[in-house]
N, C-alpha and C positions, 0 to 999 in steps of 0.2 A: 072296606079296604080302600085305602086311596089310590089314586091312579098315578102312572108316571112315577113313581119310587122304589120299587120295588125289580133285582133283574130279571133277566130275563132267563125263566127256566128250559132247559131244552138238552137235547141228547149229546152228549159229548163221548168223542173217540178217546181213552186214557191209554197210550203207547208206553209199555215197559222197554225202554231202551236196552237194556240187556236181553231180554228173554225176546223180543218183538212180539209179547201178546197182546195182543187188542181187548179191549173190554168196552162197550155201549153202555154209559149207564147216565143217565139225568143228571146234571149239574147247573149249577150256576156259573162255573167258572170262568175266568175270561181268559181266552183265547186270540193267537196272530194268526195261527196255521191251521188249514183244514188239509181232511183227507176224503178222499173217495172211496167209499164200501160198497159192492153188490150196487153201484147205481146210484147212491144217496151222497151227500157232500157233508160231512158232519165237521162241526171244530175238532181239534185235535191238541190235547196235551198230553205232554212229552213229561213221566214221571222216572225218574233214577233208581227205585226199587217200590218194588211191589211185593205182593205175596207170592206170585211165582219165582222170585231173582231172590229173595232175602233166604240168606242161610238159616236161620231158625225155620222158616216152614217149609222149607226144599228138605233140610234132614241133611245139609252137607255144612255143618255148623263141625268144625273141630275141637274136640275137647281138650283144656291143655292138663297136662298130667298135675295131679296135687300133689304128690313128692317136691316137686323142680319147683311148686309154689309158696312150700314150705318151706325149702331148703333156702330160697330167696328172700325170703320173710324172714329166718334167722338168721344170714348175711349181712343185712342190711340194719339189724336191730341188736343185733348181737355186741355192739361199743357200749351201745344204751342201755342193755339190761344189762351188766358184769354187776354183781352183789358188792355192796360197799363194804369195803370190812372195818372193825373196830381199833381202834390206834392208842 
C-alpha cells in the first residue's frame, strides 16, 4: 500500500438533524464540526434523514387513496382518449 494517499479512517459522529440520533460509526468522511461524547471529541456530520427520520422506515409514510389517483389519471387524459369516429 502506498503511503500518504490514502484518508484518513477514523470514528465519526453522524447527527440526524430531525430525530437528534447520534450514531458512532468508522468513516472517511470529511468533516468542519466536532462533538464531544462520554469524554471523546469525535468529527461530526450533520446528515438531513436517516433511517430513524425517513418515513418509509418509521411506518408514518401516508398512503394516498387509489380512487382520487385514478380519477386524476382519467381527468387529465380523458381529451386524449375520446374514440375517433368515422365520417
Amino acid at each position: 500500500m502506498k503511503p500518504n494517499i490514502h484518508p484518513e479512517y477514523r470514528d465519526v459522529v453522524f447527527l440526524d438533524v430531525q430525530t437528534d440520533h447520534k450514531l458512532i460509526v468508522r468513516s472517511t468522511v470529511q468533516t468542519r464540526e466536532s462533538i464531544k461524547i462520554e469524554g471523546n471529541e469525535y468529527p461530526l456530520f450533520k446528515c438531513d434523514v436517516t433511517s430513524k427520520s425517513h418515513p418509509f422506515y418509521t411506518g408514518a409514510q401516508t398512503r394516498l387513496v387509489e380512487t382520487g389517483r385514478v380519477e386524476k389519471f382519467r381527468a387529465r387524459f380523458s381529451r386524449t382518449a375520446t374514440p375517433k369516429t368515422k365520417q
